[in-house]
C-alpha positions in Angstrom: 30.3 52.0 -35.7 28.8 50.9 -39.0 28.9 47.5 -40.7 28.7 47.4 -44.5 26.8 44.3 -45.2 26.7 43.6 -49.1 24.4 41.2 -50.7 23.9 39.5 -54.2 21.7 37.1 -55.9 23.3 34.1 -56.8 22.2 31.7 -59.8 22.6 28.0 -58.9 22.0 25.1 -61.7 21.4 21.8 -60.8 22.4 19.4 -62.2 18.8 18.6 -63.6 19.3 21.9 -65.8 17.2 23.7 -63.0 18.2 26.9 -61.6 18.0 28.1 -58.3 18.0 31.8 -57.2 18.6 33.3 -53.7 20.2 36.3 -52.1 23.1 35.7 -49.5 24.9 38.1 -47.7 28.9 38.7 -48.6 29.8 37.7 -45.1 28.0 34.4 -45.1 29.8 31.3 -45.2 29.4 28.8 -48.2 27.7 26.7 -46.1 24.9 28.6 -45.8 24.6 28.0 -50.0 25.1 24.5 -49.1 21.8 24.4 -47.0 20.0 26.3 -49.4 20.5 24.1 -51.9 19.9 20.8 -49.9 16.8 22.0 -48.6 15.5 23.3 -52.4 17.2 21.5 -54.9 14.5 19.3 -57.5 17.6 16.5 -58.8 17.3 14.1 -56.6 19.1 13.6 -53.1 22.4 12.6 -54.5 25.8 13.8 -53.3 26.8 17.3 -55.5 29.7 19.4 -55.8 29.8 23.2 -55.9 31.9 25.0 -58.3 32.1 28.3 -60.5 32.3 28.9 -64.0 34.4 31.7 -64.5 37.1 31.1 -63.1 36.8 27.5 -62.7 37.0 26.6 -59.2 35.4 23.4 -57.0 35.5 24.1 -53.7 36.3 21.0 -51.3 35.5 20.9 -47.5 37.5 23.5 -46.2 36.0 26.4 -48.5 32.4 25.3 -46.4 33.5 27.5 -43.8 34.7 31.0 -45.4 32.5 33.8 -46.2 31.3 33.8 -49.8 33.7 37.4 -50.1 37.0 35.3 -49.5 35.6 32.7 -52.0 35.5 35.6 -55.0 38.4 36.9 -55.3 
């Protein structure tokens, strides 16, 4: 059996201005962004939304738990 496993780098700006930069896998969930960014982020401790630009979308507390291919479309 074979599992496709796709991955991508995803930009994430703070809301310093910063940017941060990882690779996560298309099955992961959104949490897993979540932690990367509390563990790395430079703006402080603060509470933070996450969102996309294009097409605008924040995601609230039930998005946390899909993969990060459910969250594209």
């Amino acid at each position: 059996m074979n599992f496709f496993f796709f991955r991508e780098n995803k930009k994430i700006r703070l809301t310093n201005g910063e940017t941060l930069t990882e690779t996560f896998g298309s099955k992961e969930q959104l949490s897993a962004v979540r932690l990367f960014i509390e563990m790395h982020r430079t703006d402080g401790s603060g509470p933070f939304s996450m969102m996309t630009n294009f097409p605008k979308k924040i995601f609230n507390d039930e998005d946390f738990e899909k993969p990060l291919e459910a969250l594209g479309k």
